[in-house]
MIZA-923042 format. One record per residue (C-alpha): residue number from 1; residue in one letter; x, y, z. Coordinates in pm, whole numbers, padded with zeros to 5 digits. Layout:
<rs>
R   num   residuo       xx       yy       zz
R   NUM         A        X        Y        Z
...
</rs>
This chain:
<rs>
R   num   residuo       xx       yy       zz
R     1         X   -00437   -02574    02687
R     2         X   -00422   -02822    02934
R     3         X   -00710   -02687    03107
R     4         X   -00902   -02729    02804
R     5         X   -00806   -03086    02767
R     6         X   -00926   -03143    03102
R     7         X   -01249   -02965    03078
R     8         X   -01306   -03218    02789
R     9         X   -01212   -03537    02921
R    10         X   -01412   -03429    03219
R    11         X   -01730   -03342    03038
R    12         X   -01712   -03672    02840
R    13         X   -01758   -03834    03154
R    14         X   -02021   -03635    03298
R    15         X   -02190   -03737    02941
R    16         X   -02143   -04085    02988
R    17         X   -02365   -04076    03370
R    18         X   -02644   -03901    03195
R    19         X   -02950   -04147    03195
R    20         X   -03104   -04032    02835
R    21         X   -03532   -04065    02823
R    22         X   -03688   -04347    02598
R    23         X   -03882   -04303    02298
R    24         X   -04174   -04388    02537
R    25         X   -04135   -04102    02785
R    26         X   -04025   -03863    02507
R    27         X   -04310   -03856    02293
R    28         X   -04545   -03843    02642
R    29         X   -04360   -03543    02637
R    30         X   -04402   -03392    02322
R    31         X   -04786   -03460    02376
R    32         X   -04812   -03266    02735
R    33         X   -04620   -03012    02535
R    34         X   -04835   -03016    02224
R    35         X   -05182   -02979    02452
R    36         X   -05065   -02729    02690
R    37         X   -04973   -02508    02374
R    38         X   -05325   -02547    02219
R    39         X   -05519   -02546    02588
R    40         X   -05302   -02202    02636
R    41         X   -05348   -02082    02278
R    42         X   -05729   -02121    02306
R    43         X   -05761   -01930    02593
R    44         X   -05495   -01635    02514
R    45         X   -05757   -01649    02182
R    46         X   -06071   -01614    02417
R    47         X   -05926   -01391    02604
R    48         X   -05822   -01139    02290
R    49         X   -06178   -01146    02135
R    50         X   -06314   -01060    02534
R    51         X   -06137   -00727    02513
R    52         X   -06183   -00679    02173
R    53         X   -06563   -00684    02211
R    54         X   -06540   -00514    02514
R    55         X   -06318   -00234    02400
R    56         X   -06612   -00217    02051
R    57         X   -06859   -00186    02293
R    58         X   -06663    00076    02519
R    59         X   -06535    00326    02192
</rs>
């Protein structure tokens, strides 16, 4: 148990050093993460009608 209590008080220090992002460099985040998604869901899409037409034009 006392290991326990340790682990805790120790962690809540760790947690108090951590340097949390702003609301400024969180939502650039969330945009770099939004336009990757659609940049790499456009071309997974591209790349799925590719082979589909060329897998038509093969069978």
């Amino acid at each position: 148990m006392n290991k326990l209590v340790q682990f805790v008080k120790e962690s809540y220090v760790e947690l108090r050093k951590v340097v949390w992002p702003g609301r400024e460099d969180v939502i650039s985040s969330v945009k770099v993460v939004i336009i990757s998604t659609v940049i790499i869901a456009a071309v997974l899409g591209l790349v799925d009608v590719l082979l589909l037409f060329g897998i038509r034009l093969i069978f």
